[in-house]
Structures are given as structure tokens and as C-alpha cells.
Biopython code that builds the backbone (N, CA, C, O; Angstrom):
import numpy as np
from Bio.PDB.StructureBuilder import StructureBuilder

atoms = [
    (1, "UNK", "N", (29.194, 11.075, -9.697)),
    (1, "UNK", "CA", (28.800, 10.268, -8.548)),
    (1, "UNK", "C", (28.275, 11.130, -7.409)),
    (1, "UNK", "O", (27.596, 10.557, -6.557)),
    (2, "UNK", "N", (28.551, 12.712, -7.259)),
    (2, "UNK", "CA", (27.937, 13.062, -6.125)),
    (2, "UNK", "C", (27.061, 13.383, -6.454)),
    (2, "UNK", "O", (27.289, 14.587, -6.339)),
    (3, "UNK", "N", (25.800, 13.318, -6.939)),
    (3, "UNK", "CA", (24.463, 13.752, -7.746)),
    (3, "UNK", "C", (23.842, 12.645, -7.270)),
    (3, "UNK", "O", (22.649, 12.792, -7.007)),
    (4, "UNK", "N", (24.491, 11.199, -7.020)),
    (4, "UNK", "CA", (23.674, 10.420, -6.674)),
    (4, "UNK", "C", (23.239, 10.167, -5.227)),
    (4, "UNK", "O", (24.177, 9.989, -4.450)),
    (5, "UNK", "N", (21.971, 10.113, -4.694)),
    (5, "UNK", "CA", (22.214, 10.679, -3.497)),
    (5, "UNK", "C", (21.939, 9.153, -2.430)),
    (5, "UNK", "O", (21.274, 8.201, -2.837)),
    (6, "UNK", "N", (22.369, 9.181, -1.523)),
    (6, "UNK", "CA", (23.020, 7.995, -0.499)),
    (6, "UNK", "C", (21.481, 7.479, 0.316)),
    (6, "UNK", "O", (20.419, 7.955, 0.718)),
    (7, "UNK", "N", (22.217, 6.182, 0.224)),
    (7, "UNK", "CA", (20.147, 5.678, 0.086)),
    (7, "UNK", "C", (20.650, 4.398, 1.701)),
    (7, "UNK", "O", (21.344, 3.389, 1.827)),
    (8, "UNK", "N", (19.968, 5.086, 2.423)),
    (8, "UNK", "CA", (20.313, 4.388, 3.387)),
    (8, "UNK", "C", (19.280, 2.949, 4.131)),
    (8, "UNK", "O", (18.144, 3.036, 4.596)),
    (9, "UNK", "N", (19.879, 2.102, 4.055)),
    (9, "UNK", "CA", (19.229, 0.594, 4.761)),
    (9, "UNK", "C", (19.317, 0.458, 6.222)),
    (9, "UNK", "O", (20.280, 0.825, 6.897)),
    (10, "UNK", "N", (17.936, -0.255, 6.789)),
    (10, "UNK", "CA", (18.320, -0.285, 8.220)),
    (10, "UNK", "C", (18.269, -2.245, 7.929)),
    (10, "UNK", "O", (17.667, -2.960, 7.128)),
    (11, "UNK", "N", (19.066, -2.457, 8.855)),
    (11, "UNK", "CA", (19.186, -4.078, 8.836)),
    (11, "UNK", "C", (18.551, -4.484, 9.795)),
    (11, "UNK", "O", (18.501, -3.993, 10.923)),
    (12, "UNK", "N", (17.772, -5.870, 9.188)),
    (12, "UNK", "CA", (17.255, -6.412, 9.789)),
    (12, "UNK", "C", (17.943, -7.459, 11.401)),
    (12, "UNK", "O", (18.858, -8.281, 11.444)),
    (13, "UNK", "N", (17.047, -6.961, 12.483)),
    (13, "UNK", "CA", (17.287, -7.325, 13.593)),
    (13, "UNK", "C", (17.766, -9.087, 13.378)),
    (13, "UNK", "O", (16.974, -9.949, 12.998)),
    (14, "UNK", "N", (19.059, -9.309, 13.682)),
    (14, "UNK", "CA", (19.111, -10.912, 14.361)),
    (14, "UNK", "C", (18.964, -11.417, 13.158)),
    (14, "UNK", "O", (19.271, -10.969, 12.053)),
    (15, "UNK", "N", (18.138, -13.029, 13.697)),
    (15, "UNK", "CA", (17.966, -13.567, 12.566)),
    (15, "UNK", "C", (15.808, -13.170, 12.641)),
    (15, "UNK", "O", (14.981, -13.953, 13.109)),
    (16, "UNK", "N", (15.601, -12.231, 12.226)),
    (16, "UNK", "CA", (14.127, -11.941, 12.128)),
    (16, "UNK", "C", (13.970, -12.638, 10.915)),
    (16, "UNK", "O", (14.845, -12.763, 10.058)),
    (17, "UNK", "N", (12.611, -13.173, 10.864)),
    (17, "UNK", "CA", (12.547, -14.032, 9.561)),
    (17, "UNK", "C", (10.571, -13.169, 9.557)),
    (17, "UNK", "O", (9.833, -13.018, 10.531)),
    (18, "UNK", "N", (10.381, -12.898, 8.494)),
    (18, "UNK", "CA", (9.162, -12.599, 7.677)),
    (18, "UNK", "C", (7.902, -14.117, 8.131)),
    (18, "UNK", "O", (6.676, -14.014, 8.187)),
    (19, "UNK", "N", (8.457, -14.971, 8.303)),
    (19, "UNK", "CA", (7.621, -15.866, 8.300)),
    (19, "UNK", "C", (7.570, -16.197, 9.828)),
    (19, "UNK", "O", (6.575, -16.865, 10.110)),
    (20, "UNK", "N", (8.260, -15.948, 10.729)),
    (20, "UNK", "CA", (7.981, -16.471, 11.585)),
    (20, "UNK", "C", (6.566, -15.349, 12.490)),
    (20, "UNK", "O", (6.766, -14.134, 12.465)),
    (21, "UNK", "N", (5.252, -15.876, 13.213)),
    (21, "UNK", "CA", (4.296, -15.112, 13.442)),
    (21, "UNK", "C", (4.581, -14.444, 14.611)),
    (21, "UNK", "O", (3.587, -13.769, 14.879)),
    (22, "UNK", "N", (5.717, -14.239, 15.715)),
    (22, "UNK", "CA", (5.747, -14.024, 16.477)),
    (22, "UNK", "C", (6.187, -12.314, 16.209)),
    (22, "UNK", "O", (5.818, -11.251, 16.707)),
    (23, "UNK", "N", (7.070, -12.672, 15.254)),
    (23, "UNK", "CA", (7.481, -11.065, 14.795)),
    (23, "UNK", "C", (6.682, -10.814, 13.817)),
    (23, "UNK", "O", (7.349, -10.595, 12.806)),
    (24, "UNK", "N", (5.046, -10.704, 13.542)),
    (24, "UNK", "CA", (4.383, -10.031, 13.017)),
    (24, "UNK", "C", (4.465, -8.401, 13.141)),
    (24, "UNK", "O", (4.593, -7.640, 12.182)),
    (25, "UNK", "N", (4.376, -8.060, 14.370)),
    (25, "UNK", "CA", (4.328, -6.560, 14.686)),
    (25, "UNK", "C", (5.217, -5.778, 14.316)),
    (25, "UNK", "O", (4.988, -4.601, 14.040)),
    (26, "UNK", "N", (6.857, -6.561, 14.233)),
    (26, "UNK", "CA", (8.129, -5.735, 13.758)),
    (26, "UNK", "C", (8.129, -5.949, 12.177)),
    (26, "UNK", "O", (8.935, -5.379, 11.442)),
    (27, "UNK", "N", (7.277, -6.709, 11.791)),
    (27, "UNK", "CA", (7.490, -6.636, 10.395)),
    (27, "UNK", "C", (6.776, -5.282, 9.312)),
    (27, "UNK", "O", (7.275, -4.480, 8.523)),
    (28, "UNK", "N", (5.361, -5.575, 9.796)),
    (28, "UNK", "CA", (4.734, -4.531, 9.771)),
    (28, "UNK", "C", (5.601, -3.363, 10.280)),
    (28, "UNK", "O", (6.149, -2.918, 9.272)),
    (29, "UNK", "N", (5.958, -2.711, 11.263)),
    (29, "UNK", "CA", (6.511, -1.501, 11.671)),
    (29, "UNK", "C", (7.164, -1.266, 10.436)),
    (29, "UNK", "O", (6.921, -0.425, 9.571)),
    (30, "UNK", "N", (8.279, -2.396, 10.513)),
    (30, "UNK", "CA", (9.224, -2.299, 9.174)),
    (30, "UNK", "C", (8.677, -1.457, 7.925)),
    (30, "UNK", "O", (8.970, -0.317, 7.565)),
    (31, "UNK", "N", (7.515, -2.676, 7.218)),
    (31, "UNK", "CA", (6.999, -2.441, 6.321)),
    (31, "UNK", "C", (6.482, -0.946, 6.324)),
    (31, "UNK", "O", (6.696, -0.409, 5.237)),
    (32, "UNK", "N", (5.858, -0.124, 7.252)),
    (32, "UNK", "CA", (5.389, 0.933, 7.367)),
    (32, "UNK", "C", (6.356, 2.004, 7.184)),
    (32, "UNK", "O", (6.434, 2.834, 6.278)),
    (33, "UNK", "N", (7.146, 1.811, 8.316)),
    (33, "UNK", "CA", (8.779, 2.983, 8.081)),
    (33, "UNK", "C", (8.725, 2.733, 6.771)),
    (33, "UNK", "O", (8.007, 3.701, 6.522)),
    (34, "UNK", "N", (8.939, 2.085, 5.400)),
    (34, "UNK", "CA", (9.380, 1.837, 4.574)),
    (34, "UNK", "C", (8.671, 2.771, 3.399)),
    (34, "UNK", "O", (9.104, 3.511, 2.515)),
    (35, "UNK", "N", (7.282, 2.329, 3.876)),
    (35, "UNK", "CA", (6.133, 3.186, 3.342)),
    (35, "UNK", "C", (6.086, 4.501, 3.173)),
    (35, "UNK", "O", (5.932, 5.135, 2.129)),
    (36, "UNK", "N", (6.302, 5.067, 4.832)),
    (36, "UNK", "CA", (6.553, 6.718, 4.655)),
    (36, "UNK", "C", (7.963, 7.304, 3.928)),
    (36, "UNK", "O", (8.076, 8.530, 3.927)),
    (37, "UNK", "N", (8.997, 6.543, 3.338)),
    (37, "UNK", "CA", (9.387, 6.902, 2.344)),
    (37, "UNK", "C", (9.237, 6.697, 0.960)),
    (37, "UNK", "O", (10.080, 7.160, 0.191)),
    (38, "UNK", "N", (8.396, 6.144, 0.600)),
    (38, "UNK", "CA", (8.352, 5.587, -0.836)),
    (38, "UNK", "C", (7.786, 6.791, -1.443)),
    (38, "UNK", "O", (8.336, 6.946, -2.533)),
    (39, "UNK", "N", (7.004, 7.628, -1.237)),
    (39, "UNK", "CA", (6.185, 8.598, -1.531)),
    (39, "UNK", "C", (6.848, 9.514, -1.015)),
    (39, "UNK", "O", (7.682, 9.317, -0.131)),
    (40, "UNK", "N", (6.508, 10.864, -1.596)),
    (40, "UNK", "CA", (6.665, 12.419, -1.425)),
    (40, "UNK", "C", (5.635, 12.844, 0.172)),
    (40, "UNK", "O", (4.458, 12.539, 0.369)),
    (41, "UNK", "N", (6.505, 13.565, 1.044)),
    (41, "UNK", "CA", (6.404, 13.928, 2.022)),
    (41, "UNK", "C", (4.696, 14.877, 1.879)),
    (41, "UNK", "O", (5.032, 15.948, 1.373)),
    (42, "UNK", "N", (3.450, 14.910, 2.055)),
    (42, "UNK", "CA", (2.708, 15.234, 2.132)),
    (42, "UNK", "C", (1.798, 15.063, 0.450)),
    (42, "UNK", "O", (0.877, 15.796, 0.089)),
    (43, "UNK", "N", (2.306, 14.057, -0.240)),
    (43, "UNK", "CA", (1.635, 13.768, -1.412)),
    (43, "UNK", "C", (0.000, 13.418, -1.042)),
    (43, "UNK", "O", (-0.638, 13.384, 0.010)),
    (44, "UNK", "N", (-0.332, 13.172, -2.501)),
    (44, "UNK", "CA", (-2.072, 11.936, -2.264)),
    (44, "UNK", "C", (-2.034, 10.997, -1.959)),
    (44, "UNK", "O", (-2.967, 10.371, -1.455)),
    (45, "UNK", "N", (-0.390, 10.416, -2.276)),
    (45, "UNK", "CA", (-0.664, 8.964, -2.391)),
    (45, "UNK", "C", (0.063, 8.158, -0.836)),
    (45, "UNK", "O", (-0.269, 7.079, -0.345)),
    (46, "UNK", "N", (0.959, 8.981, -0.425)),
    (46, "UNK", "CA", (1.240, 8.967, 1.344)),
    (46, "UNK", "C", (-0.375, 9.400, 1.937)),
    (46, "UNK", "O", (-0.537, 8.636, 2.889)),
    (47, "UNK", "N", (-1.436, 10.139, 1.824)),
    (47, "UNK", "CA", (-2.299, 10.294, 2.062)),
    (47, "UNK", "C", (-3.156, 8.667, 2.341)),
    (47, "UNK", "O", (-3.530, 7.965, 3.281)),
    (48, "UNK", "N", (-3.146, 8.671, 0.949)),
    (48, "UNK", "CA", (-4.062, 7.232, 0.709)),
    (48, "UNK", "C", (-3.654, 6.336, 1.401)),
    (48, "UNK", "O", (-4.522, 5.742, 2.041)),
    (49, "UNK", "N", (-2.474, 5.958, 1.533)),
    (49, "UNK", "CA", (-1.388, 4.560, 2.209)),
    (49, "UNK", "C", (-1.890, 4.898, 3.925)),
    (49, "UNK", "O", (-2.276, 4.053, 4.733)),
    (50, "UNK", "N", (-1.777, 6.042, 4.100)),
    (50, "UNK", "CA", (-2.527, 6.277, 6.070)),
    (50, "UNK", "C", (-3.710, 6.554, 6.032)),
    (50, "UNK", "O", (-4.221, 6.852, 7.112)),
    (51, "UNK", "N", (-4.822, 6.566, 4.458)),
    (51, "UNK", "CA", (-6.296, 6.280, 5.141)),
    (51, "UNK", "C", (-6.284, 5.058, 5.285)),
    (51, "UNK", "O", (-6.964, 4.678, 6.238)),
    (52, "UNK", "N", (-5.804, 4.320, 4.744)),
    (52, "UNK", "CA", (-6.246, 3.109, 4.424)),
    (52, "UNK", "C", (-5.376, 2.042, 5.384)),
    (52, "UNK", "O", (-5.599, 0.833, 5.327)),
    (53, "UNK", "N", (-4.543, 2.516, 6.112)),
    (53, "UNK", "CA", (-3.507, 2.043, 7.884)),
    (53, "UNK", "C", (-2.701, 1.510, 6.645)),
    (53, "UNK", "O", (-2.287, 0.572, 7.327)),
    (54, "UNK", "N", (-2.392, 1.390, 6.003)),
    (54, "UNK", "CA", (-1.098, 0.859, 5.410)),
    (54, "UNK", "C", (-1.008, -0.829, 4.861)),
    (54, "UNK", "O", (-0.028, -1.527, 4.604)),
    (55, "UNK", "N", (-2.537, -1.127, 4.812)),
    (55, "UNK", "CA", (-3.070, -2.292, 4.544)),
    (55, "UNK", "C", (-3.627, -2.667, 3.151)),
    (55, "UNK", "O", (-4.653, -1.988, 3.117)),
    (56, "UNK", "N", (-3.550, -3.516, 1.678)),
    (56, "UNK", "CA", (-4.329, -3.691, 1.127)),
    (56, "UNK", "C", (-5.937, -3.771, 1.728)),
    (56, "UNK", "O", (-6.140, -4.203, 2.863)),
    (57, "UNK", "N", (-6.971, -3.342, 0.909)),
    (57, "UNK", "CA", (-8.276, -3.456, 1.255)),
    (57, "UNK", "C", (-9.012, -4.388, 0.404)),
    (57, "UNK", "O", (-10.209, -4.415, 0.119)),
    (58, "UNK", "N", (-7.956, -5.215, 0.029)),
    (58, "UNK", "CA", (-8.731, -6.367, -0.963)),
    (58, "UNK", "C", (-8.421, -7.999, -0.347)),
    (58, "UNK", "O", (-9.141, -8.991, -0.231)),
    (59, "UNK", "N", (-6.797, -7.680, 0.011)),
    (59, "UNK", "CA", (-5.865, -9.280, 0.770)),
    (59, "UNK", "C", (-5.959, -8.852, 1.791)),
    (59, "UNK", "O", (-5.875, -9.837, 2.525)),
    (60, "UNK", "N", (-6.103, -7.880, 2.475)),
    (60, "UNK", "CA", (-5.667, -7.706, 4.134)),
    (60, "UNK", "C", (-4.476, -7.443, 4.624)),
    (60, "UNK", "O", (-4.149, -6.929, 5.694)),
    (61, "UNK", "N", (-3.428, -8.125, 3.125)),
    (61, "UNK", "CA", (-1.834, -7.562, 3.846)),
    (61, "UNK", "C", (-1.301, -6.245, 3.516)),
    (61, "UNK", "O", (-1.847, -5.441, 2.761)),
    (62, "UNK", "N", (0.068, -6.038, 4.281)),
    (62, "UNK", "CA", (0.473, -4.865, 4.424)),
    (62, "UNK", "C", (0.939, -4.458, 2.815)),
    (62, "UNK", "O", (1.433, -5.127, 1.907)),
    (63, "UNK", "N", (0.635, -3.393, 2.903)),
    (63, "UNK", "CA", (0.912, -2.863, 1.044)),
    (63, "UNK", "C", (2.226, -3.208, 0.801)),
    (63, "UNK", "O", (2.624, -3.695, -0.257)),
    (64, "UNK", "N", (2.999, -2.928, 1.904)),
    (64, "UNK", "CA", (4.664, -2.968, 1.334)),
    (64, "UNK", "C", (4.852, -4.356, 1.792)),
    (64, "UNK", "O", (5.115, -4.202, 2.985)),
    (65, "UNK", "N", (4.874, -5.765, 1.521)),
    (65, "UNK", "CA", (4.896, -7.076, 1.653)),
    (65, "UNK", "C", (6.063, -7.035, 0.968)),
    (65, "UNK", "O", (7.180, -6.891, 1.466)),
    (66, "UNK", "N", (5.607, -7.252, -0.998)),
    (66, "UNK", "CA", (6.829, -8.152, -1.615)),
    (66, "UNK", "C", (6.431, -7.091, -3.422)),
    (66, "UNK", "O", (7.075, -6.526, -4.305)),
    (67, "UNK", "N", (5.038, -7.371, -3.083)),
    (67, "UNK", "CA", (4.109, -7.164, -4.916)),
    (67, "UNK", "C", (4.275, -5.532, -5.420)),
    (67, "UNK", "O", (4.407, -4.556, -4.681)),
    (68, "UNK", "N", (4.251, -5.543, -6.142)),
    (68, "UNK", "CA", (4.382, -3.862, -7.087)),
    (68, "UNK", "C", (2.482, -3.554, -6.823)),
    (68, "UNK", "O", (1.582, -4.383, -6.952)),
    (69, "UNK", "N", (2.373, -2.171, -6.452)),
    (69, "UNK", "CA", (1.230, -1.524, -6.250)),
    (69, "UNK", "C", (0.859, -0.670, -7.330)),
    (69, "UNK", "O", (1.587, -0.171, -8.187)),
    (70, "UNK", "N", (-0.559, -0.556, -7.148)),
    (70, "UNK", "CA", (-1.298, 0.258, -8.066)),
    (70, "UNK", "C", (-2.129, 1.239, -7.290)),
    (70, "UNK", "O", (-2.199, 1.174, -6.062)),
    (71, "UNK", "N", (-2.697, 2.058, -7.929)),
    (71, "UNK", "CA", (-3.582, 3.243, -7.610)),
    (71, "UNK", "C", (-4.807, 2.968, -8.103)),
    (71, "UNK", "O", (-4.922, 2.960, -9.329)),
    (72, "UNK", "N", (-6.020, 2.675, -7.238)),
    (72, "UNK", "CA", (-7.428, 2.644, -8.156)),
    (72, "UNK", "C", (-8.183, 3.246, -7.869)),
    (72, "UNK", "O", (-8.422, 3.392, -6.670)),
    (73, "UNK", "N", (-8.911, 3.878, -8.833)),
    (73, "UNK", "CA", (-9.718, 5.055, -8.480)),
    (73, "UNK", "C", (-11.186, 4.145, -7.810)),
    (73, "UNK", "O", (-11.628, 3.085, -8.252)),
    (74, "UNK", "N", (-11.519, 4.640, -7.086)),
    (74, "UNK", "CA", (-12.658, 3.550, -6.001)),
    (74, "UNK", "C", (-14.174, 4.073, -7.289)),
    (74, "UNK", "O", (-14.967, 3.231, -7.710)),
    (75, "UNK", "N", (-14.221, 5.172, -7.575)),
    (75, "UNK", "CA", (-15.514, 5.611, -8.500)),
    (75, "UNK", "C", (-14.773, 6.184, -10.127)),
    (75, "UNK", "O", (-14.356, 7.341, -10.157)),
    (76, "UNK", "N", (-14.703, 5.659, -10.894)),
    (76, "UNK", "CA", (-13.571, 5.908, -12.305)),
    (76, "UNK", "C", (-14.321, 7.140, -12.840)),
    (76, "UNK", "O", (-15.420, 7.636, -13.090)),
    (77, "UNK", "N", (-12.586, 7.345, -12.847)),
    (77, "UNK", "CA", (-12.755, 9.057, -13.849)),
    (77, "UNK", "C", (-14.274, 8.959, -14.564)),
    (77, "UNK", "O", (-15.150, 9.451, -13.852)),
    (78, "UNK", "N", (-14.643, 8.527, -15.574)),
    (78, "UNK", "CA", (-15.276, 8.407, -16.317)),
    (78, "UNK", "C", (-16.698, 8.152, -16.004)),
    (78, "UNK", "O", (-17.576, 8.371, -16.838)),
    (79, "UNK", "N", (-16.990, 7.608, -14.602)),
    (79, "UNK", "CA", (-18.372, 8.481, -13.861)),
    (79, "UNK", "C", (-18.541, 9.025, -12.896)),
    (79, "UNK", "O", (-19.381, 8.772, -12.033)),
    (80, "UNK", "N", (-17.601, 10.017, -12.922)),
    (80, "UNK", "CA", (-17.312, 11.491, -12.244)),
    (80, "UNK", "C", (-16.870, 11.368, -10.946)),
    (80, "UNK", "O", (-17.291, 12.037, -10.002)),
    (81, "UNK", "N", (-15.610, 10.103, -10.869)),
    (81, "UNK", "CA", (-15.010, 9.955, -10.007)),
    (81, "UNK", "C", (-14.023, 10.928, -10.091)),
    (81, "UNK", "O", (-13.881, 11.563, -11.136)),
    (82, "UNK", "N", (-12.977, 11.220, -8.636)),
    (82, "UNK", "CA", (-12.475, 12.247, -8.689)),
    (82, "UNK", "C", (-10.392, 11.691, -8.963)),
    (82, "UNK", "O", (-10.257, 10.502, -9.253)),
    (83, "UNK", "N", (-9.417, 12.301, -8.885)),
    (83, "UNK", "CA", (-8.337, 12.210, -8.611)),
    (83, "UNK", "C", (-7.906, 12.381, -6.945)),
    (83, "UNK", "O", (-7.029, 11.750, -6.355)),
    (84, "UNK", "N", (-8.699, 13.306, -6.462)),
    (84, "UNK", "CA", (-8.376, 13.083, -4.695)),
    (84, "UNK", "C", (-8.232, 12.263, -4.355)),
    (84, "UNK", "O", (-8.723, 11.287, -4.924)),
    (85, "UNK", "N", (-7.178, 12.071, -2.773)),
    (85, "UNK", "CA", (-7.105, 10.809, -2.575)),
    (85, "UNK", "C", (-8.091, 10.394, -1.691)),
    (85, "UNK", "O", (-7.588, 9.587, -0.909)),
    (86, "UNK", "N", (-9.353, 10.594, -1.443)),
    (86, "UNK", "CA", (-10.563, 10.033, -1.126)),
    (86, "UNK", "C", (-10.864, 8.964, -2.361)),
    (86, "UNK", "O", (-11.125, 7.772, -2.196)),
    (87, "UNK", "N", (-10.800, 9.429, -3.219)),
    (87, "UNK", "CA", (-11.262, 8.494, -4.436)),
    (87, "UNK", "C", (-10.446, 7.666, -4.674)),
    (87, "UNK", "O", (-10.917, 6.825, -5.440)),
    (88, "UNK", "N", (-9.175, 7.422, -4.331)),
    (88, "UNK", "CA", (-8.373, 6.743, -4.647)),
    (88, "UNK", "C", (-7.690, 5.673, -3.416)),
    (88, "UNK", "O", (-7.497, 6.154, -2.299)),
    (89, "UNK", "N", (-7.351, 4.257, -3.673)),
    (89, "UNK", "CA", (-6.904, 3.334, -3.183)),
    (89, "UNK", "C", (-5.564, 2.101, -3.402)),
    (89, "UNK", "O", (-5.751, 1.326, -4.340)),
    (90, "UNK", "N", (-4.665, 1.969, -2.837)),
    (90, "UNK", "CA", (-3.932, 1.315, -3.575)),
    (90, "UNK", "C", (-4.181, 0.026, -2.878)),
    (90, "UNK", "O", (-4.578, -0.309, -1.762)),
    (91, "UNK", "N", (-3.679, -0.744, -4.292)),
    (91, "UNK", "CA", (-3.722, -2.251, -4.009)),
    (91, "UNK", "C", (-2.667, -2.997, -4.634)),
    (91, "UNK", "O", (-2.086, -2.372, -5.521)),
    (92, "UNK", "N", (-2.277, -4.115, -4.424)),
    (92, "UNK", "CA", (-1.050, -5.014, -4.993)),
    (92, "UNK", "C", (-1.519, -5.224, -6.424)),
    (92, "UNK", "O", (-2.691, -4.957, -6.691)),
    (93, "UNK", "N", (-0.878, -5.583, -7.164)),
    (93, "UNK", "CA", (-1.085, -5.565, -9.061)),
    (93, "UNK", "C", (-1.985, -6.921, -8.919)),
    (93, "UNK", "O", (-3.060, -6.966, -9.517)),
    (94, "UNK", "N", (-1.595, -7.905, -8.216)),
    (94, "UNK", "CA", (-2.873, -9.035, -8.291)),
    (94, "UNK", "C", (-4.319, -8.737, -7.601)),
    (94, "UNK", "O", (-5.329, -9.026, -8.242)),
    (95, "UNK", "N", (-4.399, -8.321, -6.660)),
    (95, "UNK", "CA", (-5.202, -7.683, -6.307)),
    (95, "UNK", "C", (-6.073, -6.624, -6.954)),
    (95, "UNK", "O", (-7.251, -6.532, -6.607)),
    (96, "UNK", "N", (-5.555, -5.807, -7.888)),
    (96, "UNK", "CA", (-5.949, -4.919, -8.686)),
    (96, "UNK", "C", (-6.832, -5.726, -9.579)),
    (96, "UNK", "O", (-8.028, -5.436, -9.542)),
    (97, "UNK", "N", (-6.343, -6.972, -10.607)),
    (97, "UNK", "CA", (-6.604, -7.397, -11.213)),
    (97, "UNK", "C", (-7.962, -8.394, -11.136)),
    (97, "UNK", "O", (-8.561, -8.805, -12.130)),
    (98, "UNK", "N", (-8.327, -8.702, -9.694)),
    (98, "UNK", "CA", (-9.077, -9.242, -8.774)),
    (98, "UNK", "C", (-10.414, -8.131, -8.983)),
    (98, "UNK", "O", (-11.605, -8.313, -9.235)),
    (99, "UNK", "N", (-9.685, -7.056, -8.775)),
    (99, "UNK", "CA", (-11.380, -6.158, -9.013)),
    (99, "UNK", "C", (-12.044, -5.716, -10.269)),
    (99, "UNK", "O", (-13.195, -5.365, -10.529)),
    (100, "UNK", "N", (-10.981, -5.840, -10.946)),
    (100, "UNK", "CA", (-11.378, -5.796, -12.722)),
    (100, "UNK", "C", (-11.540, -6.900, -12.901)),
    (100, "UNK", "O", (-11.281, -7.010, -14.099)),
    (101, "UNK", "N", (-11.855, -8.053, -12.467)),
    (101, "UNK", "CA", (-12.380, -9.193, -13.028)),
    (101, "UNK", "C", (-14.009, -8.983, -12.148)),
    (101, "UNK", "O", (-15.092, -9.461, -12.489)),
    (102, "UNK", "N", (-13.767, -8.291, -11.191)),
    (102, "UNK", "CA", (-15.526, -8.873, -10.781)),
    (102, "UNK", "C", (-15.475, -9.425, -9.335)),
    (102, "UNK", "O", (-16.486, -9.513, -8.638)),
    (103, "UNK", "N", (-14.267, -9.783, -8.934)),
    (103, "UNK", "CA", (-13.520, -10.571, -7.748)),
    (103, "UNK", "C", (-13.596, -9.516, -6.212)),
    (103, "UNK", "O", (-12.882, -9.797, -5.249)),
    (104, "UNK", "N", (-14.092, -8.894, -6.200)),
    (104, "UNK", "CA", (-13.921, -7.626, -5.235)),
    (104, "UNK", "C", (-14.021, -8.013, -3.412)),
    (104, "UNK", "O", (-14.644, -9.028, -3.102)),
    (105, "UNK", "N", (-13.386, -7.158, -2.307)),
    (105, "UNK", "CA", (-13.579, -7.867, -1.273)),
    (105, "UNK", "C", (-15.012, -7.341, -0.704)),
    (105, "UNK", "O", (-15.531, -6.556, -1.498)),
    (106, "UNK", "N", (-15.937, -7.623, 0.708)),
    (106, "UNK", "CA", (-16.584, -6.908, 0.603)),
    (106, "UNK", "C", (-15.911, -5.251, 1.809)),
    (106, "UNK", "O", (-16.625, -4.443, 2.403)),
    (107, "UNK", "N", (-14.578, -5.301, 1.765)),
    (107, "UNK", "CA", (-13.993, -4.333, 2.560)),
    (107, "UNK", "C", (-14.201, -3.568, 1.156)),
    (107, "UNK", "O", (-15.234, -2.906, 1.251)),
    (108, "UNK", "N", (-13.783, -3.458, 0.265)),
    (108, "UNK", "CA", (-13.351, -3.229, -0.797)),
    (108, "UNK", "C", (-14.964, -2.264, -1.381)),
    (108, "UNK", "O", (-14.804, -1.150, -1.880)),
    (109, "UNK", "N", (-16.141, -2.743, -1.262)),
    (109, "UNK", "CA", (-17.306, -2.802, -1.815)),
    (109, "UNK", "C", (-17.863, -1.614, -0.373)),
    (109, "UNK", "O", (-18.851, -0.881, -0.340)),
    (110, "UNK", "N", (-17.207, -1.743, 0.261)),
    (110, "UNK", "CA", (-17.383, -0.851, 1.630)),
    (110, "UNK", "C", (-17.019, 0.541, 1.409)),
    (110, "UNK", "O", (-17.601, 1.595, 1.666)),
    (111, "UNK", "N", (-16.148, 0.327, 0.984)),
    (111, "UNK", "CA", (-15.272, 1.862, 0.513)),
    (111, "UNK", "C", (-16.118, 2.264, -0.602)),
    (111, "UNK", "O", (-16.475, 3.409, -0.325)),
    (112, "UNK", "N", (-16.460, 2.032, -1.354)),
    (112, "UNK", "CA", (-16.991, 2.063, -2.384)),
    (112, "UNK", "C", (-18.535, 2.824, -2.065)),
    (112, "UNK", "O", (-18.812, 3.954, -2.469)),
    (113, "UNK", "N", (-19.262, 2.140, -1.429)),
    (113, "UNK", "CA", (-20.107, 2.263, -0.727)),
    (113, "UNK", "C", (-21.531, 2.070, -1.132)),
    (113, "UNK", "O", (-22.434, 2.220, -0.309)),
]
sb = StructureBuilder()
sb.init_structure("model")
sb.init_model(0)
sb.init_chain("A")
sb.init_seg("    ")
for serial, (resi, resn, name, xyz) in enumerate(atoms, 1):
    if name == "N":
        sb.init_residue(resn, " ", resi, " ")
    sb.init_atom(name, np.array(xyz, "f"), 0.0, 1.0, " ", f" {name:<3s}", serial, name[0])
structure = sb.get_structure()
């Protein structure tokens, strides 16, 4: 048991509710603090999450909402897109699936360029 290492929660203020619009701004904060730990302290992919303000670029919402994320390469390996995180973007798994169908935003088509 001491190998496992102590994973600490901050609780949510009051009764703050996700839905209500007034506490948009603390949710987001939330969501963000949350962000700069999910990832390795100077990784690509903490990189990518603060080019991109911490926002999907396909829904508009905050990456850390509710949905499991993906990594997409904005130009694919395979026509000499790169692994940097310039080349790379994350998006929610539905969202992902949105641009492999053809569905793309034009934020999305921006980056791209």
C-alpha cells in the first residue's frame, strides 16, 4: 500500500452545479486545474491542451467536460505529417469521429489550414 501514491481531490464549492451558467468561469478553471495534471509536466500533449486554451476545436467545449479524448494528427503521418505537438490536436472521441466522417468544424479546417 505505500507504493500507491495519494491522489488528492479538491471539492466542489457549495452546492456548484455544472449546469448552472452563472458558474461557467469556475467550472472551466476547474476543468483546467484538472488538465494541468492529467499529463506529464512539460510533455506534447500538456503542450497541445495550452495551444489550443484548453478547448475542443471541433464542439467548442472544454476538453476536460465528461468524454474520453483523443490525439489527432491535424496532417497524418502518412503525408508527412509530423508527431510534434504543432501537428497534433486533441479532441473528445465523438468529436474525433466527426472528422473521420467528413464532419469537420471550420475552426478545425483553420488549423489545418
Amino acid at each position: 500500500m505505500a507504493c500507491v501514491p495519494i491522489e488528492r481531490h479538491v471539492k466542489v464549492k457549495g452546492r456548484s452545479s455544472p449546469d448552472d451558467p452563472k458558474l461557467s468561469s469556475y467550472w472551466e478553471h476547474r476543468n483546467t486545474q484538472y488538465g494541468k495534471t492529467y499529463w506529464a509536466k512539460g510533455s506534447k500533449h500538456l503542450l497541445v491542451a495550452k495551444n489550443q486554451n484548453w478547448f475542443c476545436p471541433v464542439c467548442g467545449e472544454h476538453l476536460f467536460k465528461v468524454e474520453e479524448l483523443h490525439t489527432h494528427h491535424i496532417i497524418q503521418v502518412k503525408d508527412g505529417g509530423t508527431d510534434f505537438f504543432d501537428n497534433l490536436v486533441h479532441l473528445h472521441k465523438a468529436c474525433h469521429k466527426h472528422v473521420h466522417t467528413g464532419k469537420r468544424s471550420k475552426l478545425l479546417e483553420a488549423i489545418a489550414g
